[in-house]
ROVODREN-92700 format. One record per atom (N, C-alpha, C): z, x, y. Coordinates in pm, whole numbers, plus 50000, padded with zeros to 5 digits. Layout:
<recs>
ZXY
...
</recs>
This chain:
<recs>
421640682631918
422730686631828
424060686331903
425010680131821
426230685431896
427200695831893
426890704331986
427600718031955
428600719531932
429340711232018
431010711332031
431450710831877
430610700731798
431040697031625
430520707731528
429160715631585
429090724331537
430240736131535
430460736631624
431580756531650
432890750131592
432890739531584
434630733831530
434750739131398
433450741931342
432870743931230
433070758731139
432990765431255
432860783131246
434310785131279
435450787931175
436600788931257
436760802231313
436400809331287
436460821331380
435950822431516
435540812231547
434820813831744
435950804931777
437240799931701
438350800731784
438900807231839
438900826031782
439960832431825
439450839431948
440570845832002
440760854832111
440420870232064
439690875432160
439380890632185
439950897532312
441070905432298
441650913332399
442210900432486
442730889732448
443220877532543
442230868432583
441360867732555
439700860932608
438840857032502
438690841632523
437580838032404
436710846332379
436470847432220
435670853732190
433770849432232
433560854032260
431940855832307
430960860932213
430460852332083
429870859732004
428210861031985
428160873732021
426430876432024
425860887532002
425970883831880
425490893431788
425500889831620
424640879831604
424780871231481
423050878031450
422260883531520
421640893731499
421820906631329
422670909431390
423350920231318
424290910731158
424900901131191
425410887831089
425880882531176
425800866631108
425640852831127
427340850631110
428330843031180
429790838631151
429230825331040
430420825530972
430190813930854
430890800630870
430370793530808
430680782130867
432090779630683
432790767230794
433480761830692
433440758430533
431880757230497
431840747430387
431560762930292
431060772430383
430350785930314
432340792530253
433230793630370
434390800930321
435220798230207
435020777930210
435420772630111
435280770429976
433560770029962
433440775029807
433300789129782
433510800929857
434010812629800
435230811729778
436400809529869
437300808329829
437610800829725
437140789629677
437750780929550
437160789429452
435730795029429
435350799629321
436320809729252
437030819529384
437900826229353
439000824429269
439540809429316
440850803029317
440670795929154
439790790329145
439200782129038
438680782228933
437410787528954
436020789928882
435480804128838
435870812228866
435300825128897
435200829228715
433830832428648
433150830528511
432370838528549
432200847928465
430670855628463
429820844928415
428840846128496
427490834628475
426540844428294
425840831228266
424560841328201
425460841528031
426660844228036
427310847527913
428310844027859
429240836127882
430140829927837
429930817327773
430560813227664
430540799727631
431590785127726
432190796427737
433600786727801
433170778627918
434010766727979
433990756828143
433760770928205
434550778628244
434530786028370
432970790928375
432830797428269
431190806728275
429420797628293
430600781028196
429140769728250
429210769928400
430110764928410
430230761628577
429670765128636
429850782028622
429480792428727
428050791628712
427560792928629
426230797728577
425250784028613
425850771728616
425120755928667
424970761928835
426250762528865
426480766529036
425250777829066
424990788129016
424140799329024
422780794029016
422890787828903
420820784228929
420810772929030
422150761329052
421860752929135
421370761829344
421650769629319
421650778829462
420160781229432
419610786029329
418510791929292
417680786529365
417700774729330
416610759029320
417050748529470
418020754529512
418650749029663
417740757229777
417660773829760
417120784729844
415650781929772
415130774729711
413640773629653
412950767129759
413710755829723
413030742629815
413020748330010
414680752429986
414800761030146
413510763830181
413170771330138
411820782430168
410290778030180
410640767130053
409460764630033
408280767429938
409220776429845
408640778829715
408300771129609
407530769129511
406980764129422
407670764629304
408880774929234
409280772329142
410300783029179
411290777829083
412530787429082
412600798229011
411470805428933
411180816828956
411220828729026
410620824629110
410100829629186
410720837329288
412310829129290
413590836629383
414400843729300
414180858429334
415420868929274
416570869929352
417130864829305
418800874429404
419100893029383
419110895929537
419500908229546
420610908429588
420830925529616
422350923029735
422120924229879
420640917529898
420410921830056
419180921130062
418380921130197
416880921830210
416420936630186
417100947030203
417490961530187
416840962930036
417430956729920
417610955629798
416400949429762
415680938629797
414330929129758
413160937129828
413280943829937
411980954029983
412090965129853
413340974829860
413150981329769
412820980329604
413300966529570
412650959729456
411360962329466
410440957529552
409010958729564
408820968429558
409060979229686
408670990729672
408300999929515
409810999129500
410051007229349
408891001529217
409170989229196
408600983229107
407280983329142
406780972229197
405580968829226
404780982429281
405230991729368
404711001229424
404681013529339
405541014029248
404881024529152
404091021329010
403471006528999
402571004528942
401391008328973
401401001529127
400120997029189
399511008529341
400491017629348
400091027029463
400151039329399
398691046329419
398541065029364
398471071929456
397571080129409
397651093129533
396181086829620
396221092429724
394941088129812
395021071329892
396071063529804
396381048229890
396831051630037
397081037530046
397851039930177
398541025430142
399831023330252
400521012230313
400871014730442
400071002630538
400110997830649
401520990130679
402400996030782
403600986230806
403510989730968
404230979931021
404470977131182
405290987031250
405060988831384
406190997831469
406860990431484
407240978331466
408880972731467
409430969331386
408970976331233
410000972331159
411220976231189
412520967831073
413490977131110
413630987230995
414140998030974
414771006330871
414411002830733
414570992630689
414440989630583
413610983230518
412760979330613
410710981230578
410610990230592
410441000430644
410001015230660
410641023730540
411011028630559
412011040830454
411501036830335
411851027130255
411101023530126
409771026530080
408861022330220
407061025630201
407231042230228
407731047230283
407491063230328
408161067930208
408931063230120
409351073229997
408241070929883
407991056329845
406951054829758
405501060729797
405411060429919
404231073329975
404311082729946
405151089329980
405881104329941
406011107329777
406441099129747
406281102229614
404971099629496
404181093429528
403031087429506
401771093129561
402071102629680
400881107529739
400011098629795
400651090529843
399951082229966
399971082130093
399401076630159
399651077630351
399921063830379
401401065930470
402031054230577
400981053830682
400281039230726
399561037430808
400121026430933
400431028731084
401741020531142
400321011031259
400811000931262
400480987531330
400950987931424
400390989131588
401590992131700
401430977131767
402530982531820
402340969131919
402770972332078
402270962932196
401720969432337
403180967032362
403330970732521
404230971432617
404980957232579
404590944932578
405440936232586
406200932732456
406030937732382
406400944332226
405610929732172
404120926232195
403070918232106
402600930531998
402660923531867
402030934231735
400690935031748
400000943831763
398680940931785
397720941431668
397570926531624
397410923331540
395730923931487
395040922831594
393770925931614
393120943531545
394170948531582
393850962631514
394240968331390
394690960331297
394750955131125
393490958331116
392980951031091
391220952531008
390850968030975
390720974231118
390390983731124
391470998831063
392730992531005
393701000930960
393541003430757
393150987030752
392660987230620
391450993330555
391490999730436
390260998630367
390110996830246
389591002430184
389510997230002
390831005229894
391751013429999
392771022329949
393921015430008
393801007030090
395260998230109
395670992130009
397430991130044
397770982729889
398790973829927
398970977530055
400110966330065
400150964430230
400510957430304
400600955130483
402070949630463
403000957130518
404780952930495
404890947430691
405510937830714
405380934330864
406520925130868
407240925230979
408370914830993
408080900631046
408440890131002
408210877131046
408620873231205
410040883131244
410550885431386
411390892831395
411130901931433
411300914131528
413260913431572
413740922731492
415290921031489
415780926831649
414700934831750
415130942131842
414180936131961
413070933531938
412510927832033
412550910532024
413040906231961
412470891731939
411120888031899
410450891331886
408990889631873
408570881531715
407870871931726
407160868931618
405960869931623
405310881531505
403870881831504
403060869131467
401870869431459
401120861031421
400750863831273
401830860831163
401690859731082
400360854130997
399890841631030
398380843931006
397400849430970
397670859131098
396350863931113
396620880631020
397570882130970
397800891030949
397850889230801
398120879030706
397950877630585
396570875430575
395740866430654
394180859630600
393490877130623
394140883630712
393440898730748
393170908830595
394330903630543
395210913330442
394250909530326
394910894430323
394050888030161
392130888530162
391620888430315
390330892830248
389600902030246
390600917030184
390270928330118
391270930530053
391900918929999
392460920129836
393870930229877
394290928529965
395700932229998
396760925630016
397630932229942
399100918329919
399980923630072
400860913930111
401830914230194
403020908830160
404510920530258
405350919030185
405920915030362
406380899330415
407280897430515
408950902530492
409110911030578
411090913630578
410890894130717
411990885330639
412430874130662
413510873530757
414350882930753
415730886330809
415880871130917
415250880131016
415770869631131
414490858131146
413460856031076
412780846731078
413160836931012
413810832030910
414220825730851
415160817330894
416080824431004
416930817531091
416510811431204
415590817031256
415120812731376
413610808131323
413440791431314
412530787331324
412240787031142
412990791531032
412750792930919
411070795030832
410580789330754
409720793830680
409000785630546
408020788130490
407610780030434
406540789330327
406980792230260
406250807130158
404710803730099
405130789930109
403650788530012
402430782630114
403090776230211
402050774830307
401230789030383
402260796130423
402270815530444
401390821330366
401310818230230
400800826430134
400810842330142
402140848530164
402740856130150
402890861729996
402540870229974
402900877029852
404190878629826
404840882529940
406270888329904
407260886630030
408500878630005
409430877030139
410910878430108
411550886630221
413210890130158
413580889530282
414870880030227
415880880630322
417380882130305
418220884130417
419820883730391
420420869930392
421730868930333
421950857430339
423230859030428
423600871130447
424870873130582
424350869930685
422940874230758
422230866430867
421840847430880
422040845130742
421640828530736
423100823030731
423910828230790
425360820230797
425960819930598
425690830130543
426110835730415
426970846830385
427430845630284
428000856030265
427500869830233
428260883230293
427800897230246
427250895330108
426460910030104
426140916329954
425320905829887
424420895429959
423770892529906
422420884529954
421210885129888
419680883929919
419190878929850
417970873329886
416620868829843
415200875429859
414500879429720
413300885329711
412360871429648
411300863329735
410400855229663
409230861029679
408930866129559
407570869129509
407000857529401
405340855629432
404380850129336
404680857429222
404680841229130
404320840628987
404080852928940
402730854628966
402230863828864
402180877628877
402540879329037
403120891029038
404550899928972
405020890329026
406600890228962
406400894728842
405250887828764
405140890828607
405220898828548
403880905228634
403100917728581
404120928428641
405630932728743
405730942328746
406890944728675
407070958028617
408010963028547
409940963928583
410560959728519
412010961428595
412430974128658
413100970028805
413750984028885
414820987028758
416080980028757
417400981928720
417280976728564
417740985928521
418210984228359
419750979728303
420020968928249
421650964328225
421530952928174
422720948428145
422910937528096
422710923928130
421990915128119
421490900928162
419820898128191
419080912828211
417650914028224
417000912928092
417390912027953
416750918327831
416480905527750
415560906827650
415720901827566
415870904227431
415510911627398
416000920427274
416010933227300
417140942027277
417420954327280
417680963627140
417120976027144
417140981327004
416800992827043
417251003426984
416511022026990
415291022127013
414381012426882
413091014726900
412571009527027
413251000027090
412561000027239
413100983227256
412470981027376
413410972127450
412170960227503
412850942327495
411820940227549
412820924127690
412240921527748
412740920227871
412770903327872
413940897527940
413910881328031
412910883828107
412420869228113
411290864428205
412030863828356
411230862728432
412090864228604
412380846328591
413610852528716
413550860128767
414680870328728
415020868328570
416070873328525
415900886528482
414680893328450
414200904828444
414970919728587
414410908828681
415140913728817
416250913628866
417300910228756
418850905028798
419850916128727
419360931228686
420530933828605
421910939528618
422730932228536
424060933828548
424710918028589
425950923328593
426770908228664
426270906528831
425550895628848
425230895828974
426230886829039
426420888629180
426940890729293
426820868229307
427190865529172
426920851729156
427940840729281
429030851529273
429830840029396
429180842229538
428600851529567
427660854529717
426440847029696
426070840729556
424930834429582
425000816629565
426040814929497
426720804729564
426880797529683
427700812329754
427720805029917
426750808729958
425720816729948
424270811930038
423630801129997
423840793829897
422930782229851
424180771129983
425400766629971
426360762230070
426380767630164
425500773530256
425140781230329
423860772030397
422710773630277
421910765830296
421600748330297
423000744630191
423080732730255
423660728130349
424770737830441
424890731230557
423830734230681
422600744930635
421860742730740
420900731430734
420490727630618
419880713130592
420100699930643
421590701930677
421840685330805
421580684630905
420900698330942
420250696331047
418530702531051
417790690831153
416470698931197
416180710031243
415170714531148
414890732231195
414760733031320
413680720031384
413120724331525
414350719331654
415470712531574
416390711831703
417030724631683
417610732931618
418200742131627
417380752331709
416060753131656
415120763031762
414390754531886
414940748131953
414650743832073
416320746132120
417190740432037
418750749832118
418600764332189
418370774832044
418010783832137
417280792332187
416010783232156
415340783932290
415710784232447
416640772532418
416890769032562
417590776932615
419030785732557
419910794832588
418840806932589
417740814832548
417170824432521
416190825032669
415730813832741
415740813932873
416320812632944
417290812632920
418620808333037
419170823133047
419450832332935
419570844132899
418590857832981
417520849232961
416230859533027
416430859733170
416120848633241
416190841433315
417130848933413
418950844133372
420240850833460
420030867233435
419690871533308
419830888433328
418640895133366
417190885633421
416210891333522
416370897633652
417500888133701
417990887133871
418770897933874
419230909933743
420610918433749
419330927133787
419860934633905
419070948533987
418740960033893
417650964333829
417660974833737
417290972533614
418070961633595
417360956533439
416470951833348
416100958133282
414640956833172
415070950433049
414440939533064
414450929532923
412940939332808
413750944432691
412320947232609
411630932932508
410280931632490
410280921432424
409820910732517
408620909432536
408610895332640
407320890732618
407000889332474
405840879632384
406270871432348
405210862032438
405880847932404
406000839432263
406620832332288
407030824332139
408300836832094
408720845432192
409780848232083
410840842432069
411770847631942
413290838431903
414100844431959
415560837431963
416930841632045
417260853432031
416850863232045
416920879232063
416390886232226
418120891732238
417230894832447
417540910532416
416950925132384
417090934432425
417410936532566
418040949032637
417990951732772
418650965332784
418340970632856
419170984432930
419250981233076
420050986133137
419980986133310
420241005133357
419001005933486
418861013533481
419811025633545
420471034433505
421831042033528
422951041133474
422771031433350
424481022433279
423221026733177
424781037933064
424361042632919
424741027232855
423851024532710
423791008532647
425821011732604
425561020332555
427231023232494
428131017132599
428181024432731
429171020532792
429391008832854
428161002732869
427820986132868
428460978832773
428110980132634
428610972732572
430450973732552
430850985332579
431990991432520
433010978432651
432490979832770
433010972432882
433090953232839
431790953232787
431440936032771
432530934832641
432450942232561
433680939932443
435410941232476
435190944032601
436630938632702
436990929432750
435710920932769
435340908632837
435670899332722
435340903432612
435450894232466
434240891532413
432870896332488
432000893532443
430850905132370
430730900932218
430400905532151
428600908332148
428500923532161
426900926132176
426420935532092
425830938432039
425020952931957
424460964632064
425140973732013
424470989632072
423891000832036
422831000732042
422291012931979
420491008931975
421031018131856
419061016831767
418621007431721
419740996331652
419580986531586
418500990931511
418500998731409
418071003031262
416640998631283
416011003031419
414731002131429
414191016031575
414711029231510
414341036431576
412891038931647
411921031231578
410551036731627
410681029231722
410711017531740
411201007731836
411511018831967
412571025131972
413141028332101
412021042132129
411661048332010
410741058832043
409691053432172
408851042532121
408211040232200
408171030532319
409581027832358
409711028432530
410681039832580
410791054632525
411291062732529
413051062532582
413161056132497
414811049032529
415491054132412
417201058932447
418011061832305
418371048632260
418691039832316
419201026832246
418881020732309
419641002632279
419590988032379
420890986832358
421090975632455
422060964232402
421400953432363
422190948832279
421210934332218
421730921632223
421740909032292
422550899632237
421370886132137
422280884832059
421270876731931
421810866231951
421280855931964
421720844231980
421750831031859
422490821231840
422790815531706
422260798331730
422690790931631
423190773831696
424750773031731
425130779931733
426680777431793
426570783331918
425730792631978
425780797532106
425850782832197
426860783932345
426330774832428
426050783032522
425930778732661
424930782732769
425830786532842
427360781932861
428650787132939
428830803632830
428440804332747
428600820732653
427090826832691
426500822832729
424820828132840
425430832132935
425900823833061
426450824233140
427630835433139
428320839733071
429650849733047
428820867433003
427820864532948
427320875632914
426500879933049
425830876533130
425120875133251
426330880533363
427640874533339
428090876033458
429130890833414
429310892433276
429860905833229
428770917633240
427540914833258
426550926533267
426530926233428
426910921533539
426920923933640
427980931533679
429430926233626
430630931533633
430860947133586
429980949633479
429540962733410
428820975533480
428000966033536
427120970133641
427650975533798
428510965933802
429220971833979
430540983033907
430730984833768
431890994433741
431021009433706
430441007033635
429371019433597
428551026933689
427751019633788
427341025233878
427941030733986
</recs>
C-alpha cells in the first residue's frame, strides 16, 4: 500500500500538536476519517439533507436511495446474506443493547444464565448483567490466562441446558487479542446456544465475514471503521431478527397504528425507530467504500508489521510490560512501565504530539486481573507508519528518564 497516498487522505494527520506533528494512536478509541467520508457529510448537509422513509419530494428520495444504498454497501462489507439483516444503531453500545433488551427479554428467565468473556469491554458486559438482574439469571465469565489467550477450551464446561446466549469479542479492544472464534460458536451452536460477537475492533483489523462465522449476532461502530460518530451496525439472522419484539417505539418502525393496538415494519425497519441518524449512515457506507480499494490482508500485514516493530522497540524500555501477547493479535500494544503512573505517561507523550489512550479503556475486568489501575494503549491504523512506531518508543523512553 502506499501510505504516503493514504495519510494525504486523512486531512487531519496534517496538523500540529503543541508545535509537533501530530502522532496519532489511538484510532482504538476512533478511527480519523478519511476525505471521501467528510465530504459526503458535508454535502448531505449542504445539499441533500431529507428525512429518509417519508417524504415524497428529490431531497427525501435521495436521501432515503443513499440510506438503503449504505444498507446493502455494509451487507456485502460483512458478508451478509441480505439486507435485512443490517440494523443501523447509534453505536455497537446501541446493537448489544438491542439484543440484550429485545431478544433477551423474550428468551432469558429466571434460573438461565449468559456466558460472556473477561475481556469484554463495558458494553458487552453491563447489558448481560442488567438483563440477568432483571430476569433472574446468572452472568457466567470466560477467563482468559496471563498472556490475555481466552480460554476457550473451558466454554463447554460453562454451558448447560440453561445457557442462552455466549456474548465474546472478535478482538480484544485492550489486549489485542483475537479469540478463536470457531471454536467458540461450533462450542455454542452444539447445545443450541446463540452468540452475540461485539465487532468493534475486529472488523477493522482483519474484518469479517458473518455468514461464514455463523454468528447469530454482530455489532459494530462505524467511528472505529473510519466513520462517522453516533452511528452502528447490529447483523442479526433472518429469523431471529423476526421473531424478536421491538426495543424503541416511534415513528418509521410501524405498520399500522391505532388505539386498538399496533402492528409493526418488517426489519430491519422494525428496529429503526424514529428519524435515524441517516447522514452517519451514509458516511459509514463512504466509509466503507473507501476501505474496499483496498485488500483486507494488505492493510493487516501493514499493521502487522508496525505492531512488531511497536512490541519489539517498547520490549528493550527497562520495566516495561506489554499486556496481551497471544499470538495472531491485531495492532493494539497495551503497556505500563514499572514506577511511571499510565496518566503521567501519557499526559508527557501528548507533549510530544503523540496521541495514546489512558486508563481502563472501558474494560475494567481487564485491569482487575493483572491487578493494575490502568494502561496506556497505542492502537494502531493503515495510516500508521513505522517513523510514528519509532516516535512513540522513543517518547516512552524520554517519559521514562523524566518520571523516574
Amino acid at each position: 500500500m502506499d501510505i504516503a497516498d493514504i495519510r494525504s487522505r486523512f486531512p487531519i494527520l496534517e496538523r500540529k500538536v503543541y508545535g509537533k506533528p501530530l502522532v496519532y494512536l489511538d484510532s482504538g478509541a476512533t478511527a480519523q476519517k478519511p476525505l471521501p467520508v467528510i465530504e459526503i457529510v458535508d454535502r448531505l448537509h449542504r445539499e441533500l439533507n431529507g428525512n429518509i422513509h417519508r417524504g415524497a419530494h428529490f431531497l427525501a428520495e435521495e436521501c432515503t436511495s443513499m440510506y438503503e444504498e449504505s444498507r446493502s454497501r455494509i451487507k456485502r462489507f460483512i458478508g451478509g446474506d441480505e439486507r435485512g439483516e443490517v440494523v443501523f444503531t447509534s453505536g455497537a453500545t446501541a446493537a448489544v443493547n438491542l439484543v440484550a433488551y429485545s431478544w433477551g427479554e423474550a428468551m432469558i428467565g429466571a434460573g438461565d444464565n449468559v456466558v460472556v468473556s473477561e475481556m469484554e469491554h463495558h458494553s458487552n458486559l453491563i447489558p448481560w448483567q442488567l438483563i440477568c438482574e432483571r430476569k433472574g439469571a446468572r452472568l457466567r465469565m470466560l477467563p482468559f490466562d496471563e498472556q490475555g489467550c481466552l480460554r476457550t477450551e473451558l466454554l463447554e464446561s460453562l454451558i448447560d441446558g440453561r445457557t442462552r446466549m455466549v456474548a465474546v469479542t472478535q478482538a480484544s479492544n485492550t489486549l489485542g487479542t483475537r479469540p478463536d472464534l470457531r471454536t467458540v460458536i461450533d462450542t455454542a451452536h452444539a447445545r443450541g446456544v446463540k452468540v452475540l460477537v461485539d465487532g468493534c475492533q475486529g472488523v477493522v483489523h482483519g474484518g469479517v465475514d458473518v455468514a461464514a462465522l455463523d454468528c447469530d449476532f454482530y455489532a459494530f461502530s462505524g467511528h472505529k471503521l473510519y466513520g462517522p460518530t453516533g452511528i452502528g451496525v447490529l447483523y442479526g439472522k433472518r429469523e431471529l431478527l423476526d421473531a424478536m419484539p421491538p426495543f424503541l417505539g416511534g415513528g418509521d418502525m410501524v405498520d399500522r397504528v391505532s388505539f386498538e393496538g399496533t402492528t409493526y415494519a418488517p426489519v430491519p425497519l422494525k428496529f429503526e425507530a424514529g428519524t435515524a441518524n441517516y447522514i452517519g449512515a451514509i458516511g459509514l457506507g463512504e466509509a466503507v467504500k473507501f476501505l474496499s480499494e483496498f485488500r483486507p490482508e494488505d492493510i493487516e500485514a501493514h499493521e502487522h508489521a508496525l505492531l512488531e516493530r511497536a512490541q519489539r522497540a517498547l520490549s528493550e524500555i527497562d520495566g516495561l510490560r506489554i499486556y496481551g501477547t497471544c499470538p495472531d493479535k491485531c495492532g493494539i500494544v497495551s503497556f505500563n512501565v514499572e514506577g511511571v503512573h499510565h496518566y503521567d505517561m501519557g499526559m508527557i507523550l501528548d507533549k510530544l504530539g503523540i496521541a495514546v489512550r489512558t486508563g481502563m479503556h472501558c474494560a475494567e475486568p481487564v485491569m482487575r486481573h493483572y491487578g493494575v489501575s490502568g494502561m496506556c494503549r497505542a492502537s494502531l491504523a493503515m495510516y500508521n507508519t513505522a517513523e510514528e512506531v519509532d516516535a512513540l518508543a522513543a517518547g516512552v523512553r524520554r517519559a521514562v528518564g523524566m518520571l523516574r
